[in-house]
N, C-alpha and C positions, 0 to 999 in steps of 0.2 A: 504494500500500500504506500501512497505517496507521503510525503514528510508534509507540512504546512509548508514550508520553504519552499519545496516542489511545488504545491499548489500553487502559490502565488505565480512564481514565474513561470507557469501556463497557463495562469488566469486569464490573459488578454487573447490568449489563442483558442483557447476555451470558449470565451464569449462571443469571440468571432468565427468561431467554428470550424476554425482551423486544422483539429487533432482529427490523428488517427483513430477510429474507434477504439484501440486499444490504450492508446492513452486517456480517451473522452473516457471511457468506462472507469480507471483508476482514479478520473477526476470524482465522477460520484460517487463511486466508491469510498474516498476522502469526505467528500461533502458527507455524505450518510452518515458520517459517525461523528462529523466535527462541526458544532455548532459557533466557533468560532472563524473559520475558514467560510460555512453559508453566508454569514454577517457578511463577512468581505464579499462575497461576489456578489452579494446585492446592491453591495455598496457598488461597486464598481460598476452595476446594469443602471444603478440610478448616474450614476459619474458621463455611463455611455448616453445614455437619452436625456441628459441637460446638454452635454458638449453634441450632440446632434441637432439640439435646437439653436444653437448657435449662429447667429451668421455668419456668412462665409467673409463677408468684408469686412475689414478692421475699422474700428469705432474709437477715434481718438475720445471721446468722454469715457470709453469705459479704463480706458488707459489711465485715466485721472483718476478713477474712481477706484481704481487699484491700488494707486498711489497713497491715495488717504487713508484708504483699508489697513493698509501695511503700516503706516504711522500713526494710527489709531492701537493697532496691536502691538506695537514697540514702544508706546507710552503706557499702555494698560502693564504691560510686563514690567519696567521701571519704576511701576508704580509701587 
């Protein structure tokens, strides 16, 4: 059976449906028993269909809005 280590670093091949059946199979195999490894790959199907809503063109406000994010969280941290 796979390690969690293992897992992750098939996750994205995983999701995208990439594997071999016999590796897919090891992957649930993994999943079935480990309810910390399901958490992540949900995480990561919600991570896929936010970043697919995305638009394709670049948005300098969001670029700004990124900026403050990050200096709002480097000030809560200091704090």
């Amino acid at each position: 059976m796979l390690s969690c280590k293992e897992l992750v670093a098939h996750s994205s091949d995983y999701l995208d449906g990439q594997l071999s059946l016999r590796e897919r199979l090891g992957v649930r195999a993994h999943l079935a028993m480990c309810r910390h490894c399901r958490r992540f790959i949900r995480q990561m199907k919600v991570t896929q269909g936010v970043l697919r809503k995305l638009p394709d063109a670049a948005i300098p406000e969001l670029d700004v809005l990124a900026e403050r994010l990050a200096e709002q969280r480097n000030q809560s941290r200091q704090d």
